[in-house]
C-alpha positions in Angstrom: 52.7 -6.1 49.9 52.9 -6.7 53.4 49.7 -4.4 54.9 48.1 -6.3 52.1 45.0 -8.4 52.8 46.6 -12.3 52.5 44.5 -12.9 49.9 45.5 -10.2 47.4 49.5 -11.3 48.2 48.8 -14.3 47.3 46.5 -13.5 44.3 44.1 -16.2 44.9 40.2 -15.4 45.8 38.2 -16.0 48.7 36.5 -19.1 47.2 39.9 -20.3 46.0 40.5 -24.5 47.2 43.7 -25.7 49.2 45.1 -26.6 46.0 44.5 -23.3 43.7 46.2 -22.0 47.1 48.9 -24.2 47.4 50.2 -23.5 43.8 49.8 -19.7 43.9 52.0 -19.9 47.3 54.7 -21.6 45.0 54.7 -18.9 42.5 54.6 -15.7 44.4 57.4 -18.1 46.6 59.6 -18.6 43.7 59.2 -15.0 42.2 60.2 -13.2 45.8 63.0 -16.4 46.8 66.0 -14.3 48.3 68.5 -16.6 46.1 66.4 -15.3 42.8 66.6 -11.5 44.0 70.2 -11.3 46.0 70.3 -7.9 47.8 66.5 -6.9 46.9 65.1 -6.2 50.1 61.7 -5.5 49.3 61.7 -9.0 47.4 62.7 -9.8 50.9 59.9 -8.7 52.4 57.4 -9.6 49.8 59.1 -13.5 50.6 58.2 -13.6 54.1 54.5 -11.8 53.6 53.7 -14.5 51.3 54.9 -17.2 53.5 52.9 -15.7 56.3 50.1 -15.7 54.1 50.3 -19.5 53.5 50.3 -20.2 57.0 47.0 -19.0 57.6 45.2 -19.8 54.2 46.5 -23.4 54.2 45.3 -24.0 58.0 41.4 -24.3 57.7 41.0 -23.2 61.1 43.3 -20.2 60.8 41.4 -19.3 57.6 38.3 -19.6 59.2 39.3 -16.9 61.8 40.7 -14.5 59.1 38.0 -14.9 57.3 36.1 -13.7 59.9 38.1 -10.9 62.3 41.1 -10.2 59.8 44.5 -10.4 61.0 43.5 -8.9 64.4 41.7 -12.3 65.2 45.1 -14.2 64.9 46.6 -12.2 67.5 48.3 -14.7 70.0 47.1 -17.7 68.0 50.6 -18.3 66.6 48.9 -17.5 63.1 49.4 -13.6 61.7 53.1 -12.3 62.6 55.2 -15.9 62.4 57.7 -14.7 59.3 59.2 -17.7 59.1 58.7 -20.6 56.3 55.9 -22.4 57.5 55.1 -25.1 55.3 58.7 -26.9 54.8 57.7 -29.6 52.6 56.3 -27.2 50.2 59.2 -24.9 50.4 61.6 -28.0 50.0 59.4 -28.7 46.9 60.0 -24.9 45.3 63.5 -25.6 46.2 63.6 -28.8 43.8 61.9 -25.9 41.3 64.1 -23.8 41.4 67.3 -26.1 41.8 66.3 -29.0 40.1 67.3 -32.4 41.8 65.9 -33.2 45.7 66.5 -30.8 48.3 68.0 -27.9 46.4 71.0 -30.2 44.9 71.1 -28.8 41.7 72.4 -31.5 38.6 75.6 -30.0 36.6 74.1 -28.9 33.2 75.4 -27.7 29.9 75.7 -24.2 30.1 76.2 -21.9 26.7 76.7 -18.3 25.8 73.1 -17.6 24.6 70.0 -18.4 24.3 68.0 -20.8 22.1 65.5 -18.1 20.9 66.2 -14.6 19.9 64.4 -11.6 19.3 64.0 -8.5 16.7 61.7 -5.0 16.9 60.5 -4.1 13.3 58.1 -0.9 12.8 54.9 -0.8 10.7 52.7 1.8 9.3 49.5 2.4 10.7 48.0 0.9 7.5 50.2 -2.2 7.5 48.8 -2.9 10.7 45.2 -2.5 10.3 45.1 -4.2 6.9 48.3 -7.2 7.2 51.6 -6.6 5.2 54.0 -8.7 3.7 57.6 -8.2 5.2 61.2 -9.1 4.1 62.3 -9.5 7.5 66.7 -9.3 8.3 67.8 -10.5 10.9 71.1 -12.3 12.2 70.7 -15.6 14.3 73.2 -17.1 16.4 75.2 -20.3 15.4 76.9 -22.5 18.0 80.8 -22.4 17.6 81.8 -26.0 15.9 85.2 -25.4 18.2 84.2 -25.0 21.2 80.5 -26.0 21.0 78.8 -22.9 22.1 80.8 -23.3 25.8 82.9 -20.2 25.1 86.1 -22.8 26.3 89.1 -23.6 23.7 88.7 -27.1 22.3 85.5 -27.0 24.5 87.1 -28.2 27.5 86.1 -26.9 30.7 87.0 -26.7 34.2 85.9 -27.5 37.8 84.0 -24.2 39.0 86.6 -23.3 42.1 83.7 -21.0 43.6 81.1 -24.0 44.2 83.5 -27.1 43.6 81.3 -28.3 40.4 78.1 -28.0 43.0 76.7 -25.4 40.5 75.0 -23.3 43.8 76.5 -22.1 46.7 75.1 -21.5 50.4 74.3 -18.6 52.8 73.4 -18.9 55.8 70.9 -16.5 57.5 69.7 -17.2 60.8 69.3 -20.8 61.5 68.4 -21.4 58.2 71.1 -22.1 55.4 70.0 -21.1 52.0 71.7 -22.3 48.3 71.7 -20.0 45.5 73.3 -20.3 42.3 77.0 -20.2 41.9 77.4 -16.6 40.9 80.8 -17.9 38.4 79.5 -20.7 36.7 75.6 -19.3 36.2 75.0 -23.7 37.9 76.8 -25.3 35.2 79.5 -26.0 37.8 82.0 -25.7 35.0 84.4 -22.7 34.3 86.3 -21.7 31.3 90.2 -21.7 32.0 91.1 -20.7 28.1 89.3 -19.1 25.9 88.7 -20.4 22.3 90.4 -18.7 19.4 87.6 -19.0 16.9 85.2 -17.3 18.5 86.8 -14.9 20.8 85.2 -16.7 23.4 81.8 -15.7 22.6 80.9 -19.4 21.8 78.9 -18.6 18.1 79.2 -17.3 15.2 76.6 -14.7 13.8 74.8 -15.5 11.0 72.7 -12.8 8.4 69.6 -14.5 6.9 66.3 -13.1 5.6 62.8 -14.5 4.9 59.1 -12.8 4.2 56.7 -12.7 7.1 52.9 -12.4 6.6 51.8 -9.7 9.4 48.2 -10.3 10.3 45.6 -8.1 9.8 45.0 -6.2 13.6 48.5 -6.3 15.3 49.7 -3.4 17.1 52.4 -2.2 19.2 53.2 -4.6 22.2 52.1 -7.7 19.9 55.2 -10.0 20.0 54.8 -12.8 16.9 56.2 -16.4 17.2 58.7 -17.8 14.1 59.2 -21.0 14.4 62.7 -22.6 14.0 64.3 -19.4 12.8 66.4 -18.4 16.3 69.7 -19.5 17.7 71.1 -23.1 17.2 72.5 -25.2 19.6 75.6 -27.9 19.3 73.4 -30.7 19.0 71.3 -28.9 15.9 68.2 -28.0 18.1 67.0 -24.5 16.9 64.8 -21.9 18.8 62.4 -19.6 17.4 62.8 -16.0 16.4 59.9 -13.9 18.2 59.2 -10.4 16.5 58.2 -7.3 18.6 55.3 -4.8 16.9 56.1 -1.5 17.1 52.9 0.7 14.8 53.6 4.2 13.5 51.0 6.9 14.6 48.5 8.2 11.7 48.2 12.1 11.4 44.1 11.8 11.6 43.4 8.5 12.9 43.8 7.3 16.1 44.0 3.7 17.5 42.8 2.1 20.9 42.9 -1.7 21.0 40.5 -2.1 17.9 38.8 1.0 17.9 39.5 3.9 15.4 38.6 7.2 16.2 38.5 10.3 14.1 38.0 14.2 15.5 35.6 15.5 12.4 35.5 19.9 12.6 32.2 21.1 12.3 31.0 24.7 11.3 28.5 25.8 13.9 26.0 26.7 11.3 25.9 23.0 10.9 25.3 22.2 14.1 22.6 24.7 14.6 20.8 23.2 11.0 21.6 19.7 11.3 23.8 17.9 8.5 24.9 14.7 6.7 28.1 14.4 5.2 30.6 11.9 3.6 33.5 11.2 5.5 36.7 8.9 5.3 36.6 5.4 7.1 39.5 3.1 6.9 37.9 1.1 4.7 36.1 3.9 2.5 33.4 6.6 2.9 31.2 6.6 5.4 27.9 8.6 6.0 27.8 10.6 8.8 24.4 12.2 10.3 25.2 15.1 12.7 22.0 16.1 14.6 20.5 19.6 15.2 22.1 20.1 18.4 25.1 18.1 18.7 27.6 19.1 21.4 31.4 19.6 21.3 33.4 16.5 22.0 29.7 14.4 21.4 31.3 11.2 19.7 29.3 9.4 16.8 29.9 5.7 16.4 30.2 3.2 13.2 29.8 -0.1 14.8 32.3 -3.1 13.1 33.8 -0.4 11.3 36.7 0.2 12.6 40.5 -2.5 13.2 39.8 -6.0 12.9 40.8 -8.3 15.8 44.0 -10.2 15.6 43.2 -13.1 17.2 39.9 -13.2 15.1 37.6 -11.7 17.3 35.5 -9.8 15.1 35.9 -5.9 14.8 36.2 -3.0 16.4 34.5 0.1 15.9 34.7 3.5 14.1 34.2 6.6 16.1 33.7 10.0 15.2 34.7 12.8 17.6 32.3 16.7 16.9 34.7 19.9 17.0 33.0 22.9 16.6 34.3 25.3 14.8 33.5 29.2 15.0 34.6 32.1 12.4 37.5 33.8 13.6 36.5 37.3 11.9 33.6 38.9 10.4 32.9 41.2 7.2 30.4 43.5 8.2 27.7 41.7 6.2 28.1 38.5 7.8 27.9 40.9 11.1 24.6 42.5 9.9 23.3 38.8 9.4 23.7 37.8 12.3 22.5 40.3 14.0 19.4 39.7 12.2 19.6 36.2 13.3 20.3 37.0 16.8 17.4 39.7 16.8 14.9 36.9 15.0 14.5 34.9 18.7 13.7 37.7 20.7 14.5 36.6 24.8 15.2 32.9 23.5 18.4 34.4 22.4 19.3 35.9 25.7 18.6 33.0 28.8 21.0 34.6 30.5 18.7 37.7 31.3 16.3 36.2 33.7 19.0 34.4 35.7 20.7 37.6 36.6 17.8 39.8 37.0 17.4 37.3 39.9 20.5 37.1 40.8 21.5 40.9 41.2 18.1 41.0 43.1 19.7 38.5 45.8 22.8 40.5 46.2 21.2 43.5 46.3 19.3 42.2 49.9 22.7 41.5 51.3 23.6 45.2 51.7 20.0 46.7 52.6 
């Protein structure tokens, strides 16, 4: 990231105002922050190049010179090569982000054993996606332990954290600058358990089976992740997440998907080609008519427009496409050899282009040895 120009690190555009600037810098700042990546030293390095880029794209007249003679223009003007934080207050304000609470003091939270929502994969044909499906979906869901109240702790009583003294982070120092980063023990709750609870193991819920149908929308495909509202985990206080389901689509043996198009590779005899032809052919949605010129080339693609997957997020259809293979007789009877023949005979020198071109081409070579 760091030979990068300041604007791509930062991901903002040229025309981009202080503000559109200010809150991409926070992003990328948080994403790369060596307390969320411990150890990661190109996370490191991606911290301090975005930093550097601030300095300059904040500071009109630095920009102005950038924007002008590149990075080479800030040489000795205290602008390209400083890798410190430049910019406290907004780093003091990504610290409150990140943190919670004013300078980096985090607050002691409730801290359970999972999370709030949960997640299943199910598999669908290739039809059920195209068209929509009903599903009876099964699933298990997470319930907080009545015991110890999802905290994992017997009779839900916990202790000090010993690492960060009920702090929930703890510091490094690097440099002159001191840095706090979550208490690696207590995840920031600033709480530890000291005995585990007997109900649960420890595990702080109970899993629960439970099944319900889903309506799958006509158009999903693999990488489609679907919302279900108040069917995750539950917390001790009753508040329920959501269950999200992952799409994962079958492949079809003669149709093939991309985004919303369907595509189709249709073999051709060559004697069709050569003639021209109209045939029937299967679409998704039933038969289709297909026109194959005089002509047509191997690989030439014919396309049914708004015939092919339907958008899932309603934005209309895609399209149906058609892919020529020419196909070619693998052997011969002798009559079919004697036809030809004919046919080949029947053109005369339109049947042999290939004539002329060498006749002029041996006569070239032949002047390179006289």
């Amino acid at each position: 990231m760091i030979n990068m120009c300041y604007y791509e690190i930062l991901q903002v555009s040229k025309n981009s105002d202080k503000s559109e600037i200010k809150k991409a810098y926070r992003q990328m700042a948080m994403k790369y922050h060596p307390d969320k990546n411990p150890g990661d030293k190109e996370a490191e390095e991606n911290f301090k190049a975005v930093n550097e880029a601030y300095q300059v794209l904040s500071d009109d007249e630095k920009k102005a010179i950038y924007d002008r003679y590149g990075k080479a223009g800030l040489e000795g003007n205290s602008g390209g090569r400083n890798s410190g934080f430049g910019g406290f207050e907004d780093l003091s304000s990504i610290f409150e982000g990140m943190f919670g609470g004013s300078g980096g003091r985090r607050r002691a939270q409730k801290q359970y054993k999972f999370n709030i929502d949960t997640e299943i994969k199910i598999v669908l044909d290739f039809n059920e996606a195209v068209f929509g499906v009903k599903k009876d979906i099964k699933y298990k869901y997470k319930k907080s332990c009545d015991s110890c109240k999802a905290t994992g702790a017997k009779d839900g009583k916990l202790n000090t954290c010993k690492t960060c003294n009920g702090q929930g982070q703890v510091h490094m120092r690097q440099g002159f600058m001191t840095f706090a980063q979550t208490c690696p023990t207590c995840s920031g709750s600033g709480q530890s358990v000291s005995a585990h609870c007997s109900k649960c193991s420890g595990k702080g819920y109970d899993e629960i089976s439970d099944s319900f149908e889903v309506t799958i929308p006509e158009g999903i495909n693999t990488g489609n992740r679907m919302r279900i509202s108040g069917r995750g985990n539950i917390y001790p206080d009753g508040t329920r997440g959501d269950l999200y389901i992952n799409i994962q689509v079958k492949e079809d043996g003669n149709f093939i998907r991309h985004d919303d198009d369907i595509y189709i590779e249709m073999p051709i005899f060559f004697t069709q080609i050569a003639l021209g032809t109209t045939m029937q052919i299967p679409g998704i949605r039933g038969e289709l008519e297909l026109v194959v010129p005089k002509g047509t080339k191997d690989k030439d693609q014919i396309k049914f427009r708004g015939k092919g997957c339907k958008n899932v997020n309603g934005r209309g259809y895609g399209d149906f496409i058609v892919q020529i293979k020419i196909q070619y007789p693998t052997e011969l009877n002798s009559e079919q050899i004697e036809l030809l023949t004919k046919l080949q005979s029947s053109f005369g020198v339109e049947s042999t282009p290939h004539e002329d071109m060498f006749t002029s081409m041996f006569g070239k070579v032949k002047k390179w040895f006289e």
